[in-house]
N, CA, C and O atoms as a Tinker XYZ file with bonds, in Angstrom:
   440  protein
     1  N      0.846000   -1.180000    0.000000    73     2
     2  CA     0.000000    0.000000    0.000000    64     1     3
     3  C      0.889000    1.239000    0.000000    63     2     4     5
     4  O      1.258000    1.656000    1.098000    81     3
     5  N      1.205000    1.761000   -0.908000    73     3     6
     6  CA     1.935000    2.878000   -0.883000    64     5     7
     7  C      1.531000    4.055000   -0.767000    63     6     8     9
     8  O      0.511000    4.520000   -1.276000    81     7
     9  N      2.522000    4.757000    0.097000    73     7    10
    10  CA     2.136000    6.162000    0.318000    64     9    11
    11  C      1.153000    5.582000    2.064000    63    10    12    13
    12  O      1.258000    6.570000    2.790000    81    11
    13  N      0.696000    4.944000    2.515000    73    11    14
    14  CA     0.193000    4.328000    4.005000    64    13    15
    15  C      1.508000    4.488000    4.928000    63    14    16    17
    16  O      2.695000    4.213000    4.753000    81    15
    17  N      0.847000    4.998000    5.881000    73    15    18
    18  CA     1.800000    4.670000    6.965000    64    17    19
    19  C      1.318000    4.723000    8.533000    63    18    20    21
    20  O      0.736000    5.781000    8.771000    81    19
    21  N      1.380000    4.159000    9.255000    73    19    22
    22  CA     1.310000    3.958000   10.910000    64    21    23
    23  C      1.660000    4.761000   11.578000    63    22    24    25
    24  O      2.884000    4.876000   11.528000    81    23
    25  N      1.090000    5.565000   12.361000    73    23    26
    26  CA     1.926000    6.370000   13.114000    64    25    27
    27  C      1.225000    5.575000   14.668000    63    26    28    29
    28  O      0.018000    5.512000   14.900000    81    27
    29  N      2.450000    4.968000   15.685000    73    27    30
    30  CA     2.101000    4.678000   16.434000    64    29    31
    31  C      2.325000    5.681000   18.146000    63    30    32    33
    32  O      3.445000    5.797000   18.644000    81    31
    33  N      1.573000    6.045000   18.538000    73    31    34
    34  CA     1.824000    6.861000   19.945000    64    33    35
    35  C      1.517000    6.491000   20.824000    63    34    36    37
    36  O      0.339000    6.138000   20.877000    81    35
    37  N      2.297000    6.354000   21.943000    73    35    38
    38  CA     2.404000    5.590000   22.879000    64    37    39
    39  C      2.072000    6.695000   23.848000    63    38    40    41
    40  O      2.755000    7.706000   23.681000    81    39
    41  N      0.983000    6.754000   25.042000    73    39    42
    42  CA     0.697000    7.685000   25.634000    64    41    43
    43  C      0.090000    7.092000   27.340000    63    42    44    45
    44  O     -0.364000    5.998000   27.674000    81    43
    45  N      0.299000    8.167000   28.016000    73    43    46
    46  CA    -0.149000    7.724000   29.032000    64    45    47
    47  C     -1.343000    8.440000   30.059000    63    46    48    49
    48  O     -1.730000    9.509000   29.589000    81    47
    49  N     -1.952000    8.096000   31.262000    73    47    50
    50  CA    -2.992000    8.351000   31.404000    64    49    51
    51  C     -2.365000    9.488000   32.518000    63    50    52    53
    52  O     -1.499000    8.919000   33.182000    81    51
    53  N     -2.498000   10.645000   32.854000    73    51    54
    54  CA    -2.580000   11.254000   34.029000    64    53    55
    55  C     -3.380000   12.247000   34.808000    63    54    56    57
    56  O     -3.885000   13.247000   34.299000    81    55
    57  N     -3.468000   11.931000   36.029000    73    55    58
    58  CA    -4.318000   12.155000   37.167000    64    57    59
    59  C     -3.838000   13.861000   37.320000    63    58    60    61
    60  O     -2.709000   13.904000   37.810000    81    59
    61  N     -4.393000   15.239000   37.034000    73    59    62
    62  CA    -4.264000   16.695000   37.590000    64    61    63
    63  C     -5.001000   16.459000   38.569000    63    62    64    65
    64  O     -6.036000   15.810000   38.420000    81    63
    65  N     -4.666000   16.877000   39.610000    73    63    66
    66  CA    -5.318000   17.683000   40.496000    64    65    67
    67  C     -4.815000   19.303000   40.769000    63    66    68    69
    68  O     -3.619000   19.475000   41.005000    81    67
    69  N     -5.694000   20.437000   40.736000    73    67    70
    70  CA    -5.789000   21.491000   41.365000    64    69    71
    71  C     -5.348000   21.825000   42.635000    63    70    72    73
    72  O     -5.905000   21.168000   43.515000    81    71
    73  N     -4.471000   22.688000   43.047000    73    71    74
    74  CA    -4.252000   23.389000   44.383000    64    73    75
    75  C     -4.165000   24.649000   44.299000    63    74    76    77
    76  O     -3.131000   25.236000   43.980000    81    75
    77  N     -5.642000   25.394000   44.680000    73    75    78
    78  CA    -5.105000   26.706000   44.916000    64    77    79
    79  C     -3.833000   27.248000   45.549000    63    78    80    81
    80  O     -3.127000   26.265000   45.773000    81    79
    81  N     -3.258000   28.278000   45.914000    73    79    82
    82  CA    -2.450000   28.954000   45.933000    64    81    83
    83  C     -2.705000   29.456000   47.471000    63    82    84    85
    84  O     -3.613000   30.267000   47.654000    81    83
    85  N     -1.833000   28.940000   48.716000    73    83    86
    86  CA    -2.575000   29.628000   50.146000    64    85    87
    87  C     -2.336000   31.168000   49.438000    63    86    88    89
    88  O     -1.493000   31.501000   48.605000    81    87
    89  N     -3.517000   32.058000   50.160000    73    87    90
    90  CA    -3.803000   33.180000   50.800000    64    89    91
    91  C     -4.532000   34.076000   49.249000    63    90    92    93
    92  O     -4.664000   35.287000   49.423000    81    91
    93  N     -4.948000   33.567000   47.921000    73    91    94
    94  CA    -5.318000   33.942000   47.076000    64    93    95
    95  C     -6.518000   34.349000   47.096000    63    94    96    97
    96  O     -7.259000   33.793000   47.907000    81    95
    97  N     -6.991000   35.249000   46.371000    73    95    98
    98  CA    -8.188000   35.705000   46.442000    64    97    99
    99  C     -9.280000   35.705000   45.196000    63    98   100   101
   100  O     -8.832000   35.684000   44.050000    81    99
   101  N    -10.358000   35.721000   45.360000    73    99   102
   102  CA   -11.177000   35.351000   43.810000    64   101   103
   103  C    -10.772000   36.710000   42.934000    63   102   104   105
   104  O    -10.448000   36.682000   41.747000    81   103
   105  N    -10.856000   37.896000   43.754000    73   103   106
   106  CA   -10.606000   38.987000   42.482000    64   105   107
   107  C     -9.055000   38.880000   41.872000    63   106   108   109
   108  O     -8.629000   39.448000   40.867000    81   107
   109  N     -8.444000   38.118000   42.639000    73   107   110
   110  CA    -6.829000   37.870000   41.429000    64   109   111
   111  C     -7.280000   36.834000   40.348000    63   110   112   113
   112  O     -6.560000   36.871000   39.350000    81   111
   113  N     -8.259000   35.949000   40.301000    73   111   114
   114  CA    -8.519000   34.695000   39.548000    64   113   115
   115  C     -9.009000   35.677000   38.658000    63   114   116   117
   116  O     -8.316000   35.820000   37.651000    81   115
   117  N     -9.977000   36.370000   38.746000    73   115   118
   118  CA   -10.885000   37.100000   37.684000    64   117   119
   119  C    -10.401000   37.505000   36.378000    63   118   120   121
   120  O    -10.918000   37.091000   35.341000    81   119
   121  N     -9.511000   38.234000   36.406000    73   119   122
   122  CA    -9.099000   38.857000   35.209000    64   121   123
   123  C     -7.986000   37.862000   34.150000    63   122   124   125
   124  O     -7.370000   38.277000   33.168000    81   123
   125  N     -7.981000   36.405000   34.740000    73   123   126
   126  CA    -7.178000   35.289000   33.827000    64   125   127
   127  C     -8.390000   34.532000   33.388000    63   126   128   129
   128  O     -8.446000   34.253000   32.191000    81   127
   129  N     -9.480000   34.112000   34.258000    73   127   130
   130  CA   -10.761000   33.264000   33.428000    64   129   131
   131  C    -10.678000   33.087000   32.200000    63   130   132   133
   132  O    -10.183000   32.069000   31.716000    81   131
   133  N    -11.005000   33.757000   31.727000    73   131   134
   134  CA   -11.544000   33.710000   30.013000    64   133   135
   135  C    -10.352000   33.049000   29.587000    63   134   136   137
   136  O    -10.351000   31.847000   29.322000    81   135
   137  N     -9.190000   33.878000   29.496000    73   135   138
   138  CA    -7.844000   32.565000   29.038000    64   137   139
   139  C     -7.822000   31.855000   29.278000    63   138   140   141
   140  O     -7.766000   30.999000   28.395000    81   139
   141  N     -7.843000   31.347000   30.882000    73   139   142
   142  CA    -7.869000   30.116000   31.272000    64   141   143
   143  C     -8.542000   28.772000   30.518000    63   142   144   145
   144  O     -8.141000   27.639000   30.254000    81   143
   145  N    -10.029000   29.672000   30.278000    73   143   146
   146  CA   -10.843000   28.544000   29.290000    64   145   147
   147  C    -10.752000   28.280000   28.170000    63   146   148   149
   148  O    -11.236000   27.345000   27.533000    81   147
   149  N     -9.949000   29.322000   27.793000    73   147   150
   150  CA    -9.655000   29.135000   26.042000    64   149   151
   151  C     -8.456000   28.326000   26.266000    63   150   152   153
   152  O     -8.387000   27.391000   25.468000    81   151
   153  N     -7.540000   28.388000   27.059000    73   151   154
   154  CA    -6.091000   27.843000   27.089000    64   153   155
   155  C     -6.876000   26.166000   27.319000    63   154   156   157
   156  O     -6.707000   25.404000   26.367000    81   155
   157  N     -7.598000   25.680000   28.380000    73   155   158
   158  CA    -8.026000   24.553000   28.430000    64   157   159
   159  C     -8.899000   23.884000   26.989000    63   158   160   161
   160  O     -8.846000   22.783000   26.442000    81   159
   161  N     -9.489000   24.814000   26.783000    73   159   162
   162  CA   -10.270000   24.114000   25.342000    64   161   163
   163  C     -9.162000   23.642000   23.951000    63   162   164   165
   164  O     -9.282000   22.684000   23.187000    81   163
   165  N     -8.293000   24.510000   23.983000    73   163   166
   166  CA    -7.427000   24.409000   23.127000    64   165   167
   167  C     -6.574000   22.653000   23.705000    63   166   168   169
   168  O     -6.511000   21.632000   23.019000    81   167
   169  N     -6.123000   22.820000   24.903000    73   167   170
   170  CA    -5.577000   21.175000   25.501000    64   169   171
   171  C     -6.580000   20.115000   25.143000    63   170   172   173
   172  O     -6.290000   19.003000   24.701000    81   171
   173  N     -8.064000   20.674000   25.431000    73   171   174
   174  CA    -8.729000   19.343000   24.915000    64   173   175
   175  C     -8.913000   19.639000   23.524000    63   174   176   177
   176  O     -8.042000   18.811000   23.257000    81   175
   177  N     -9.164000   19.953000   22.687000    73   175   178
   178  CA    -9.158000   20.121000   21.130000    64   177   179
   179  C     -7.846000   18.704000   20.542000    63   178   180   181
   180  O     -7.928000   17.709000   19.822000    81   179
   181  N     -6.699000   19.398000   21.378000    73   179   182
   182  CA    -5.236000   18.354000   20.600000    64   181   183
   183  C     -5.616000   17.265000   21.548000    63   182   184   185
   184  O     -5.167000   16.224000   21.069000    81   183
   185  N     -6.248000   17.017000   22.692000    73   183   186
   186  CA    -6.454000   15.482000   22.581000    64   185   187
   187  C     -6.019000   15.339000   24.111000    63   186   188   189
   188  O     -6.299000   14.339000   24.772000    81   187
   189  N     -5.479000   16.167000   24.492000    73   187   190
   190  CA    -3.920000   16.053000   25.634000    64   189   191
   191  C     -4.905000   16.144000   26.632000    63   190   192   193
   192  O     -5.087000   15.075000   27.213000    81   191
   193  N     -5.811000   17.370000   27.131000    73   191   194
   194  CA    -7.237000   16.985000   28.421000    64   193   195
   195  C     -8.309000   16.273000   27.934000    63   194   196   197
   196  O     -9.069000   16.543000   27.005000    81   195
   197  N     -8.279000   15.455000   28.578000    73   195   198
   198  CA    -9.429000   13.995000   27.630000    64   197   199
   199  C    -10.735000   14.609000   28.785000    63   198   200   201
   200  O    -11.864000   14.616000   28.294000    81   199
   201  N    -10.637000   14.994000   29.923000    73   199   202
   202  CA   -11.934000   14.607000   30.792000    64   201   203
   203  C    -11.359000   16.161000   31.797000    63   202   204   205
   204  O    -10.178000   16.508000   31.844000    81   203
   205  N    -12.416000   16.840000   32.457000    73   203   206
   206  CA   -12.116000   18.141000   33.077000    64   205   207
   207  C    -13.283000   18.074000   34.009000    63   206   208   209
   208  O    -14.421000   18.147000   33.547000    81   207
   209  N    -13.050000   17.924000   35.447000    73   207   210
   210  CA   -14.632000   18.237000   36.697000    64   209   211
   211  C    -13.601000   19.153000   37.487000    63   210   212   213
   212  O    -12.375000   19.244000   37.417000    81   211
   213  N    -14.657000   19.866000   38.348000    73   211   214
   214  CA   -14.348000   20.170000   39.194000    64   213   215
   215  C    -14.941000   19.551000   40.636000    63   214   216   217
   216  O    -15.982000   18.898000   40.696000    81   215
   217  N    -14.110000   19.866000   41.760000    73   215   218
   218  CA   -14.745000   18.851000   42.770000    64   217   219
   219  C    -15.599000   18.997000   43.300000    63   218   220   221
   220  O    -15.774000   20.184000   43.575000    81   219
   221  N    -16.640000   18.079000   43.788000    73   219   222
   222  CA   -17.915000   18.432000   44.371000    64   221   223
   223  C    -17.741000   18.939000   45.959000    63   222   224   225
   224  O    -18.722000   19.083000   46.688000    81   223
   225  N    -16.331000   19.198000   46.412000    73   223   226
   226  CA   -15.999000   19.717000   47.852000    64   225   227
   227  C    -15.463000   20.942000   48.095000    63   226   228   229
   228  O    -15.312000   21.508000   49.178000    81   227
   229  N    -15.213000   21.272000   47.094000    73   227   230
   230  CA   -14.245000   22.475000   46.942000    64   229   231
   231  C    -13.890000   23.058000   45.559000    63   230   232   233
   232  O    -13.537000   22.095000   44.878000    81   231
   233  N    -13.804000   24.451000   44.660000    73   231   234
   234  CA   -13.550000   24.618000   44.100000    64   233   235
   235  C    -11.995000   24.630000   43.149000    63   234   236   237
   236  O    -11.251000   25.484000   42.666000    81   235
   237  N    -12.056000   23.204000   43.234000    73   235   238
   238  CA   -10.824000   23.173000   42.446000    64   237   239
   239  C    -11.257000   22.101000   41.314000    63   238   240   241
   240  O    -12.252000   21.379000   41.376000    81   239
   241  N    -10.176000   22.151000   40.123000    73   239   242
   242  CA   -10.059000   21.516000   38.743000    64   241   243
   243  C     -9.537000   19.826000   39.489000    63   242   244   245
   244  O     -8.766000   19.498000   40.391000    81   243
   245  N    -10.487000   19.051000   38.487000    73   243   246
   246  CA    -9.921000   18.042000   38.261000    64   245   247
   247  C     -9.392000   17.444000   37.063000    63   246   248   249
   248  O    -10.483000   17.164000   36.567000    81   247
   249  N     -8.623000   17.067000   36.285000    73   247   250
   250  CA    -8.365000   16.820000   35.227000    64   249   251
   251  C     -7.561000   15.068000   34.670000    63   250   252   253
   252  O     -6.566000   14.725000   35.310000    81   251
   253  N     -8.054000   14.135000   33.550000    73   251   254
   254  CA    -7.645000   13.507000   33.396000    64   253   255
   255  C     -6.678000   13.987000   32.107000    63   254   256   257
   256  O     -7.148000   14.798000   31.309000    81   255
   257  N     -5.314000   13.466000   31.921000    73   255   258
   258  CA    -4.725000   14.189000   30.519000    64   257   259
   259  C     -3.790000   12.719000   29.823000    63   258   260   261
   260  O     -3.100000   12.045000   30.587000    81   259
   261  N     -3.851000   12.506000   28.904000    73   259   262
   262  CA    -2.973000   11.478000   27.988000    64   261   263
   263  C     -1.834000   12.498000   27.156000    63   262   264   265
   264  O     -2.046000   13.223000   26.184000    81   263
   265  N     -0.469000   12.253000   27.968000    73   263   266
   266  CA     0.723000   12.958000   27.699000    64   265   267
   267  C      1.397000   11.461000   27.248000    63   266   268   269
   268  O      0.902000   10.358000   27.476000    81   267
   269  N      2.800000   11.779000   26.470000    73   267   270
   270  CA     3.420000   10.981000   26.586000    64   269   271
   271  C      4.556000   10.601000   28.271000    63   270   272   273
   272  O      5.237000    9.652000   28.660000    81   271
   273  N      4.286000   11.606000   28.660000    73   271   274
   274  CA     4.862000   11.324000   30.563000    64   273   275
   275  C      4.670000   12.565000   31.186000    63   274   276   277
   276  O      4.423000   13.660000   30.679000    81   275
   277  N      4.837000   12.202000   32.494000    73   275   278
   278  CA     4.549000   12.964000   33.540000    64   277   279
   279  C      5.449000   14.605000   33.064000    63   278   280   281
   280  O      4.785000   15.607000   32.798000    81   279
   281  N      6.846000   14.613000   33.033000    73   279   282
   282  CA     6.986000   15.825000   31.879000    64   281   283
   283  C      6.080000   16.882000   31.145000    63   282   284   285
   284  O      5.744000   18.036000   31.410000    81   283
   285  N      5.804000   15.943000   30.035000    73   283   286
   286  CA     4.815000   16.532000   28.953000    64   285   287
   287  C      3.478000   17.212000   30.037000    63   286   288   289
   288  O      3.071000   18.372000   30.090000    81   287
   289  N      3.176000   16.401000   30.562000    73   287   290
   290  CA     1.511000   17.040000   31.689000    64   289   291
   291  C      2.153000   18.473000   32.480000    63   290   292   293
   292  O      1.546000   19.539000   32.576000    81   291
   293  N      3.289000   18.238000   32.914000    73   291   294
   294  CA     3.698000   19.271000   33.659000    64   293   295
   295  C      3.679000   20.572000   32.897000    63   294   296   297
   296  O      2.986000   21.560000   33.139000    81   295
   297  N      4.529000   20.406000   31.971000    73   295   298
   298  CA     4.925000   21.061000   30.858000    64   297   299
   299  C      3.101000   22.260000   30.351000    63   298   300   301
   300  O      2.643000   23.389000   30.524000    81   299
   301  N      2.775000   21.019000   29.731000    73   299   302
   302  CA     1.472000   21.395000   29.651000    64   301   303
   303  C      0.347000   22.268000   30.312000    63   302   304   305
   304  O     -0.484000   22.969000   29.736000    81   303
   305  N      0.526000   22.050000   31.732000    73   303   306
   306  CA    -0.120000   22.613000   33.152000    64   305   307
   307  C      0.631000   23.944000   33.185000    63   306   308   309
   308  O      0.091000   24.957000   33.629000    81   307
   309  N      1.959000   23.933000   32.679000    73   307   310
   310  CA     2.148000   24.927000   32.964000    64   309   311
   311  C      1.955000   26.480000   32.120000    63   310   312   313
   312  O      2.220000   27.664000   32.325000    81   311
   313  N      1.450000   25.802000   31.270000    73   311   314
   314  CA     0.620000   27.068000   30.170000    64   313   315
   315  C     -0.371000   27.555000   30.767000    63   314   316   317
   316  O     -0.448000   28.772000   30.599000    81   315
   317  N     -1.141000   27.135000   31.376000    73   315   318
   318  CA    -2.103000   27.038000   32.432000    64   317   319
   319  C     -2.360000   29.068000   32.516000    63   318   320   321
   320  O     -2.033000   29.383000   33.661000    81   319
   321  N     -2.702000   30.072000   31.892000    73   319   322
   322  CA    -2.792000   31.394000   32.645000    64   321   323
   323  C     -2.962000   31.259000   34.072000    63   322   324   325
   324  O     -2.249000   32.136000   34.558000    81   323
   325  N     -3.656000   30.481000   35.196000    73   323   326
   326  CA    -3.576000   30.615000   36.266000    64   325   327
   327  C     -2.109000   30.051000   37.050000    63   326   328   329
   328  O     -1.658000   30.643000   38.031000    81   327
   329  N     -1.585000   29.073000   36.580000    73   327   330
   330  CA    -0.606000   28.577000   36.465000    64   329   331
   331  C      0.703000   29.299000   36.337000    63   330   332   333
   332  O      1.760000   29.021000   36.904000    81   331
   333  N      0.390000   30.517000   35.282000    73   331   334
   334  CA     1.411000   31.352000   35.088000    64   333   335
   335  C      1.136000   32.525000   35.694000    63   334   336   337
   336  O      1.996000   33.392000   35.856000    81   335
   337  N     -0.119000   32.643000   36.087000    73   335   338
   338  CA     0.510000   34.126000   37.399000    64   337   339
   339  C      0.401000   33.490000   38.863000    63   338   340   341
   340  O      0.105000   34.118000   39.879000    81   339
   341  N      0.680000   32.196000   38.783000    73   339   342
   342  CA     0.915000   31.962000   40.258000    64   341   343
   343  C     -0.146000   31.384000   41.222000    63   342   344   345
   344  O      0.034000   31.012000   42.381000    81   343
   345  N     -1.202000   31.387000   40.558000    73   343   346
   346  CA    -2.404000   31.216000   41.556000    64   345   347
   347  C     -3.066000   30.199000   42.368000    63   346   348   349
   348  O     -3.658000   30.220000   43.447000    81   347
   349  N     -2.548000   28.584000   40.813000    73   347   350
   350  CA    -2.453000   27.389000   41.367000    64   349   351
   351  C     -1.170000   26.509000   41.056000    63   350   352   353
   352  O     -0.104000   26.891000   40.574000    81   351
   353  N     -1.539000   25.244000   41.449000    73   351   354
   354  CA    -0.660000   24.332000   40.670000    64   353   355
   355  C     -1.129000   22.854000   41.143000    63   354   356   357
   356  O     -1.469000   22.649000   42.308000    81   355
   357  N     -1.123000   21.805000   40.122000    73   355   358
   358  CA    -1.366000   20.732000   40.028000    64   357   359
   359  C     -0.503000   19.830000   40.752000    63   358   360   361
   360  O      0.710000   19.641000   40.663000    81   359
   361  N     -1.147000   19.456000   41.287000    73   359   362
   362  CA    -0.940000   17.525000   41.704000    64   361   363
   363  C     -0.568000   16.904000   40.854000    63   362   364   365
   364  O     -1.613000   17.032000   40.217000    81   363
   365  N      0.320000   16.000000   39.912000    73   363   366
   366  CA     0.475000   15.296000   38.547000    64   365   367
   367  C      0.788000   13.468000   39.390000    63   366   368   369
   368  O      1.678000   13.090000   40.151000    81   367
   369  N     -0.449000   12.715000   38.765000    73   367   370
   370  CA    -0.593000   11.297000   39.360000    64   369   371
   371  C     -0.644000   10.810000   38.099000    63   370   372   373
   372  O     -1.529000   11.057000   37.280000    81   371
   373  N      0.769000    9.780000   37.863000    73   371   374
   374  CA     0.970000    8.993000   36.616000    64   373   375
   375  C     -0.158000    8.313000   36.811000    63   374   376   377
   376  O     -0.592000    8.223000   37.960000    81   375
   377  N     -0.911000    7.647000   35.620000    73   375   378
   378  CA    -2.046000    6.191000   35.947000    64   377   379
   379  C     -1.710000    5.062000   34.950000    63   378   380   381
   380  O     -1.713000    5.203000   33.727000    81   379
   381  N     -1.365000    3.719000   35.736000    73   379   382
   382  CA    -1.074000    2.461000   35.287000    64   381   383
   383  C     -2.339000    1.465000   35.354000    63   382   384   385
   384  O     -2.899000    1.346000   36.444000    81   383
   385  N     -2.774000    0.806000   34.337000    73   383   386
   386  CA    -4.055000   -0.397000   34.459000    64   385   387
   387  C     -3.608000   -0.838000   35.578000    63   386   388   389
   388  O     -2.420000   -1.031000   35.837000    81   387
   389  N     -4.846000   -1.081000   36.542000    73   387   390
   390  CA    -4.780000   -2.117000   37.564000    64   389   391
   391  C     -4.629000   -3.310000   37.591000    63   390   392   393
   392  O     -5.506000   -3.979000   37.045000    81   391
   393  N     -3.411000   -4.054000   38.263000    73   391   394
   394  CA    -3.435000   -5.240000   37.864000    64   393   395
   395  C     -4.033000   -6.228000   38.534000    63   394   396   397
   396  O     -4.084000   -7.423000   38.242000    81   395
   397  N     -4.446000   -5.706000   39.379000    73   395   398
   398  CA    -5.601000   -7.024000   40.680000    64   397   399
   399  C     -6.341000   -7.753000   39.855000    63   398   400   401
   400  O     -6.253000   -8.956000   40.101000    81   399
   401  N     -7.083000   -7.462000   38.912000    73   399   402
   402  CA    -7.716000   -8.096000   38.315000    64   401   403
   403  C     -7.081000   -9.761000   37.874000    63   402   404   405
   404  O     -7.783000  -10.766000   37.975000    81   403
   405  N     -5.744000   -9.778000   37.420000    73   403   406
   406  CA    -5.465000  -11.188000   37.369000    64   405   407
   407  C     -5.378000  -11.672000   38.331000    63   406   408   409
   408  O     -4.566000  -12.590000   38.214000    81   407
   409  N     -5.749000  -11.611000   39.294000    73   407   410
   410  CA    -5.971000  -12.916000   40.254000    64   409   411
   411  C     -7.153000  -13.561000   40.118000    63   410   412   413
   412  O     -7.391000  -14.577000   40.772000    81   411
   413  N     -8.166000  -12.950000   39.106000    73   411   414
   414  CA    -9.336000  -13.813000   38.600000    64   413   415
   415  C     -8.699000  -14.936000   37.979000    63   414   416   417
   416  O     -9.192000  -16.027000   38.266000    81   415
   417  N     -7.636000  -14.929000   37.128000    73   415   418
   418  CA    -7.299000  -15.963000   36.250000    64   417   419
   419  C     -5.770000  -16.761000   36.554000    63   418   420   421
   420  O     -5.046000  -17.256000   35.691000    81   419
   421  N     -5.543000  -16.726000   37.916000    73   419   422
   422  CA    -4.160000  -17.545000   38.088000    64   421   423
   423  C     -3.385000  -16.392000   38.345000    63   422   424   425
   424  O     -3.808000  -15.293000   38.705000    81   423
   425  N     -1.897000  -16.823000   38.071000    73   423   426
   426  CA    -0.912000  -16.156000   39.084000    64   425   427
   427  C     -0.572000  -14.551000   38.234000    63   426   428   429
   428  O     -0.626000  -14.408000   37.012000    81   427
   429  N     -0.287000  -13.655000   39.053000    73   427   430
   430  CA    -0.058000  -12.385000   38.222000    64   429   431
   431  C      1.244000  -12.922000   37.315000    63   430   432   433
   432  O      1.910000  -13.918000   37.032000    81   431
   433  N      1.109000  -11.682000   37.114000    73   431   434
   434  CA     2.617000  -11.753000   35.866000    64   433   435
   435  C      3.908000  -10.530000   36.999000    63   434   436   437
   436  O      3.913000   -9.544000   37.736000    81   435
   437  N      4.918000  -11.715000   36.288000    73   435   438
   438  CA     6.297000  -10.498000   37.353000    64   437   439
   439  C      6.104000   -9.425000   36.925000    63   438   440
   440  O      6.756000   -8.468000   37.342000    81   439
């Protein structure tokens, strides 16, 4: 088949969490919003924020993101307009398939 080709990407799953910034205030958040949401829509557009809540306890971002590593997410987060004047910063939790599940079927794997 010529002119075909594979492009294979190897990517991984990671866990954002949100931390406000101690002693911040909502009128410093205000005037980055709107970027903020355009800067996030644009991450999910290329693929990189797959899933975005915020928590039902507290006003902070939750975010799932497929980077190629913990790096790339950082990297990423850190475009963040709130991010870049200081206000928050993320938690970054690599995520690996669970492997409990094979003990349904015999011995895990090393």
């Amino acid at each position: 088949m010529a002119g075909f080709s594979i492009k294979i990407v190897i990517s991984m799953k990671i866990l954002a969490l949100e931390k406000e910034i101690p002693n911040t205030t909502p009128e410093q958040f205000a005037p980055h919003l709107k970027a903020e949401a355009a800067r996030v829509w644009e991450l999910y557009k290329s693929g990189h924020i797959r899933e975005i809540y915020f928590r039902g306890d507290r006003n902070e971002a939750v975010l799932i993101l497929e980077c190629a590593d913990v790096e790339e997410a950082n990297y990423l987060l850190g475009t963040l307009p709130l991010v870049q004047a200081g206000l928050i910063e993320f938690e970054v939790i690599p995520l690996v398939p669970y492997p409990g599940l094979e003990r349904l079927f015999g011995e895990p794997s090393p």
